[in-house]
N, C-alpha and C positions, 0 to 999 in steps of 0.2 A: 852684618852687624856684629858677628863672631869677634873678628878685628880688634873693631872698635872698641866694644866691652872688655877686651883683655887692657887695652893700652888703657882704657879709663880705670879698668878696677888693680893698674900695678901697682907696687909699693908707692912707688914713690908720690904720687896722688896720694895713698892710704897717710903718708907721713905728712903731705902740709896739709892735709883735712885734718889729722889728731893732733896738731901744734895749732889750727884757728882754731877748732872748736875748745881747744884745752883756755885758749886765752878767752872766750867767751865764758866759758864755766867760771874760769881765773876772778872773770871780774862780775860775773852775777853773786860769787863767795865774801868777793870785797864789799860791794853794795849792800848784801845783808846783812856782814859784820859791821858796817855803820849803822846801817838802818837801825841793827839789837844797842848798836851803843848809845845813838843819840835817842833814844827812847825815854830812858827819866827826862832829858830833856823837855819832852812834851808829853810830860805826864803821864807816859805807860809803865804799868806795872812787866815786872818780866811771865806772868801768866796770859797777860793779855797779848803781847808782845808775839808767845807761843801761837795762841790762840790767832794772832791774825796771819802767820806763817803759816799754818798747817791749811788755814783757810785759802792762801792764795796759791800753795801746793795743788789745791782740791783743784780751784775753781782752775788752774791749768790745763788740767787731764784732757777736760773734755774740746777746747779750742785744739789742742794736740793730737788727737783723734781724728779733728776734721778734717787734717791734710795728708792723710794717711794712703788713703786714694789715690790723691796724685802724686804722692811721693815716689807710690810704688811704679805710676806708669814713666818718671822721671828716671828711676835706677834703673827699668827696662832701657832706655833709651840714649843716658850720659854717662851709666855705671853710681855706683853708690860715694864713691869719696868727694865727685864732685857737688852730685846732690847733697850732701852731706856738710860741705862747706858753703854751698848758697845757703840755703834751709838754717843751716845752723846762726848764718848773721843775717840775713834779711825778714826769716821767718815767714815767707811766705810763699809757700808753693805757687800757687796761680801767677803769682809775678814771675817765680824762674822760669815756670811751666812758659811761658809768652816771652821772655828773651832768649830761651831755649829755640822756639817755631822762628823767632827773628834772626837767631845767629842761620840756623838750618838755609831760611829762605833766605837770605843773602849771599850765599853760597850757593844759591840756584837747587837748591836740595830739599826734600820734604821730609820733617823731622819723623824718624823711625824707617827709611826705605830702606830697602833691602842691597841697596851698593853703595851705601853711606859712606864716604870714604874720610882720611883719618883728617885730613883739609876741614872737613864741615864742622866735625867734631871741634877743632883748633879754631874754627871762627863762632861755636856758639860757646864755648869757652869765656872764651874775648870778652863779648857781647854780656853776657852775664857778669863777670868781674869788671868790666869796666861802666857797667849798672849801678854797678852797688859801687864801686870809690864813688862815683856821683855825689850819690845819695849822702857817704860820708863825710865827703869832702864839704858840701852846702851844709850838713848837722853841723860840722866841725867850725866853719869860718861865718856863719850867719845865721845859729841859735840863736844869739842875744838878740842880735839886731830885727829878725824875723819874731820874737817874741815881743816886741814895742810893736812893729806893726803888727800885729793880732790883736792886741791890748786896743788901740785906735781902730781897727775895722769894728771888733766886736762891740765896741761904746755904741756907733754910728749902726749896727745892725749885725747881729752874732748869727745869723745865718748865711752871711755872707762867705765865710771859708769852709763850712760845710757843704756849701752848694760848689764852690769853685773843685773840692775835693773829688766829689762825688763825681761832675760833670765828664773831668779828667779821665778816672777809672771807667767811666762810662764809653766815654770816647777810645782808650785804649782797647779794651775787651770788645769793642760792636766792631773799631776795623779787626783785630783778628777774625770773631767769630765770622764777619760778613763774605772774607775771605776764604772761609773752607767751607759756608754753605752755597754758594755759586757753585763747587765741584760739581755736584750731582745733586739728585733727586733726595737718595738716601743724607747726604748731609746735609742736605737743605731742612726734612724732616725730623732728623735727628737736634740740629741746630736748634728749630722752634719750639720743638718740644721742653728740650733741656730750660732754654729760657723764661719758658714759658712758668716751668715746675717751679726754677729758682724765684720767677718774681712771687707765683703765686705762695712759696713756703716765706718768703721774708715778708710777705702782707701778712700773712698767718700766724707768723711769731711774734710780729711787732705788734698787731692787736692783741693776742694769749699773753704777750710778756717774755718768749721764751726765748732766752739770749741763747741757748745750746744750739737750740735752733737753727738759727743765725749765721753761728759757725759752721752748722755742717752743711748749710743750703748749697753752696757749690760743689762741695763733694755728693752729696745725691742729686742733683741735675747732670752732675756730669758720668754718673751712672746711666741713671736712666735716657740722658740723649748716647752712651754708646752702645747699652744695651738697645734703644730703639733703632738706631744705626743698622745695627748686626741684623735685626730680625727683619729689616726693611729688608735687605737683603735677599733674604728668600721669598719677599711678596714679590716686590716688583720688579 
C-alpha cells in the first residue's frame, strides 16, 4: 500500500482536488451572496438574514463530524486528495466508501490488501468519478422534469419516493454488507452487530427527536462492528 499512497497523495491529484473543491466553495459563496441579496425580497431583515446563516453554520458541524470516521479509513486507503474531491462534491462518505469496495472488487482485489497494486487503485478511481458525473449528469438534464413527476406521485401518495429511496439504499448496503459477512465467523459477527446498533440508535433517535443522532448512526456502528471484529479475533 506504501506505492499506492505515494501516487495518490502526489501533487498533481493535490492540484485537481484544490481546483474542484475551490469551485465547490466558488459556488456555495455565489448561492449565499444571492440568498443575502434576495432577502428584502422576502421580507428578511439583514439581522435575521445573519441570524439564519450563523444558524445553518451551527447546524453543519455536527452532520460534518459524522463522516469523520470513515473519511479517515478512506485516506488510509485512496490517499487524501482523492477522498477529498469525492467527499467534497458528493458529500457522502458511505457512498464513496461502497464505490471505493466496488472499484477494489472488480479488479479482483480486496479494498486495503497488502499487494494492492496501482491497476486497482486506477479502477476504483474510475468507478467513483464516473458515480458521480451520473449523479450529475441526471441533476443536470432531468431536474425539471423529475420535479413534475414528484409533484404527481406526491398528490396520488407522498410516501411513495420515500420508500422507493430508502428501498434502493437498502438494497445497495445489504449486497455489500452480505458480501464480507459470508468471509468468516468474525465478520459475520461484527456485521450483525454493527447493524443491529445502527437500527437500534435510528429507532432511538427518531422516537427522542434527535436528528444528531441520526447523522452519527453509521459512523458508531461502524466502530463498534470493527471494534467487535478485532476482539472476535482473539475469542474465537
Amino acid at each position: 500500500m506504501g506505492d499506492i499512497l505515494e501516487v495518490a497523495n502526489s501533487a498533481p491529484f493535490w492540484v485537481f482536488a484544490s481546483i474542484i473543491v475551490g469551485i465547490v466553495v466558488f459556488q456555495a459563496l455565489i448561492f449565499l451572496w444571492i440568498a443575502k441579496k434576495s432577502a428584502p425580497d422576502a421580507g428578511l431583515s439583514d439581522n435575521e438574514v445573519t441570524t439564519a446563516i450563523r444558524a445553518g453554520f451551527i447546524s453543519s458541524i455536527g452532520p460534518s463530524f459524522g463522516i469523520v470516521i470513515i473519511l479517515v479509513s478512506l485516506i488510509a486507503l485512496i490517499g487524501s486528495p482523492v477522498t477529498l474531491m469525492r467527499v467534497g462534491i458528493i458529500g457522502s462518505a458511505a457512498t464513496e466508501s461502497s464505490a471505493a469496495a466496488i472499484g477494489a472488487s472488480a479488479f479482483g482485489m480486496e479494498l486495503g490488501a497488502s499487494d494492492f497494486p496501482l491497476e486497482a487503485l486506477s479502477a476504483i478511481v474510475w468507478v467513483m468519478f464516473l458515480g458521480g458525473m451520473g449523479w450529475l449528469l441526471v441533476v443536470m438534464l432531468f431536474t425539471k422534469s423529475m420535479g413534475k413527476a414528484q409533484e404527481k406521485i406526491q398528490k396520488k401518495n407522498p410516501k411513495i419516493m420515500a420508500s422507493v429511496a430508502l428501498a434502493a439504499m437498502l438494497g445497495a448496503f445489504a449486497y455489500l454488507a452480505s458480501e464480507q459477512m459470508v468471509t468468516s465467523l468474525n465478520h459475520t459477527i461484527a456485521g450483525v452487530l454493527a447493524l443491529v446498533s445502527m437500527i437500534t440508535m435510528m429507532i432511538f433517535a427518531d422516537r427522542k427527536n434527535l436528528g444528531w443522532l441520526k447523522e452519527w448512526a453509521l459512523g458508531f456502528s461502524l466502530v463498534i462492528g470493527m471494534a467487535t471484529g478485532y476482539i472476535s479475533t482473539f475469542i474465537i
